[in-house]
C-alpha positions as CSV (number, residue, x, y, z in Angstrom):
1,X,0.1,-37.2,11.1
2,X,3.1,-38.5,12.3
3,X,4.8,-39.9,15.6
4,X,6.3,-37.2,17.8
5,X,8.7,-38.1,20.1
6,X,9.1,-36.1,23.1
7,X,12.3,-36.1,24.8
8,X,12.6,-36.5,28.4
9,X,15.2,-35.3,30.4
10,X,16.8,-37.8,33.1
11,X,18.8,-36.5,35.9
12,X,22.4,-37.9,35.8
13,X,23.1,-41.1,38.0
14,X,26.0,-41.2,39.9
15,X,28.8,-43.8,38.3
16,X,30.8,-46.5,40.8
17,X,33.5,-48.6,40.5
18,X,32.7,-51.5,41.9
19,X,35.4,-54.4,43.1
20,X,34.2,-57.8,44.6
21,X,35.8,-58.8,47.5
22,X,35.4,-62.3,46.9
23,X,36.4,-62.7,43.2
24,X,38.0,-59.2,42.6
25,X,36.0,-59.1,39.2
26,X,36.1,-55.0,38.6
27,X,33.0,-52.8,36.7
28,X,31.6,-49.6,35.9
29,X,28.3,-49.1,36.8
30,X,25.6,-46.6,37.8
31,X,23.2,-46.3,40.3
32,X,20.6,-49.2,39.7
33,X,22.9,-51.5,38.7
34,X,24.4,-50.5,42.4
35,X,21.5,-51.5,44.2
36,X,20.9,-54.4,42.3
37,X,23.9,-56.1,43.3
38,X,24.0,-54.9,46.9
39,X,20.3,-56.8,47.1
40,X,21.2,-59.9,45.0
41,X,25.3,-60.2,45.0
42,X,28.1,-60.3,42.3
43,X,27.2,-61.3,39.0
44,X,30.3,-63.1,38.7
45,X,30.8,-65.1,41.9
46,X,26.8,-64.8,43.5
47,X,28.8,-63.7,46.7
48,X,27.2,-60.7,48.9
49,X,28.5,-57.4,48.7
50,X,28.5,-54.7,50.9
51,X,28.5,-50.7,50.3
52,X,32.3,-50.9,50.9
53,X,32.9,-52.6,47.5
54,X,31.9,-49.6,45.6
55,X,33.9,-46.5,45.1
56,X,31.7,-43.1,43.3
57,X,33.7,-41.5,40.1
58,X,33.7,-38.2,39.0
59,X,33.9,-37.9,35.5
60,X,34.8,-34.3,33.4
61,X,32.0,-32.5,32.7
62,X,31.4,-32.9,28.8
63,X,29.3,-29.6,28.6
């Protein structure tokens, strides 16, 4: 008998642009990645960063 793998389907996460105000460094990230910087700071710089620094994109739908 062999391994079956069920898929699972995740609901889409929102994508940001996010801009530090301290260094400027630019990404693309989704919603985790969000909080985990609002909680621990740019990746780049350590700074804090507010709510402000990201921006939400809308992407086509590729159905």
């Amino acid at each position: 008998m062999g391994n079956t793998c069920v898929a699972t389907h995740m609901p889409p996460t929102q994508t940001h642009s996010f801009a530090c105000p301290h260094c400027r460094r630019t990404i693309e990230l989704d919603d985790a990645m969000k909080a985990t910087l609002v909680q621990t700071g740019c990746v780049v710089c350590g700074c804090p960063v507010t709510e402000a620094a990201f921006t939400p994109l809308t992407h086509p739908n590729t159905n």
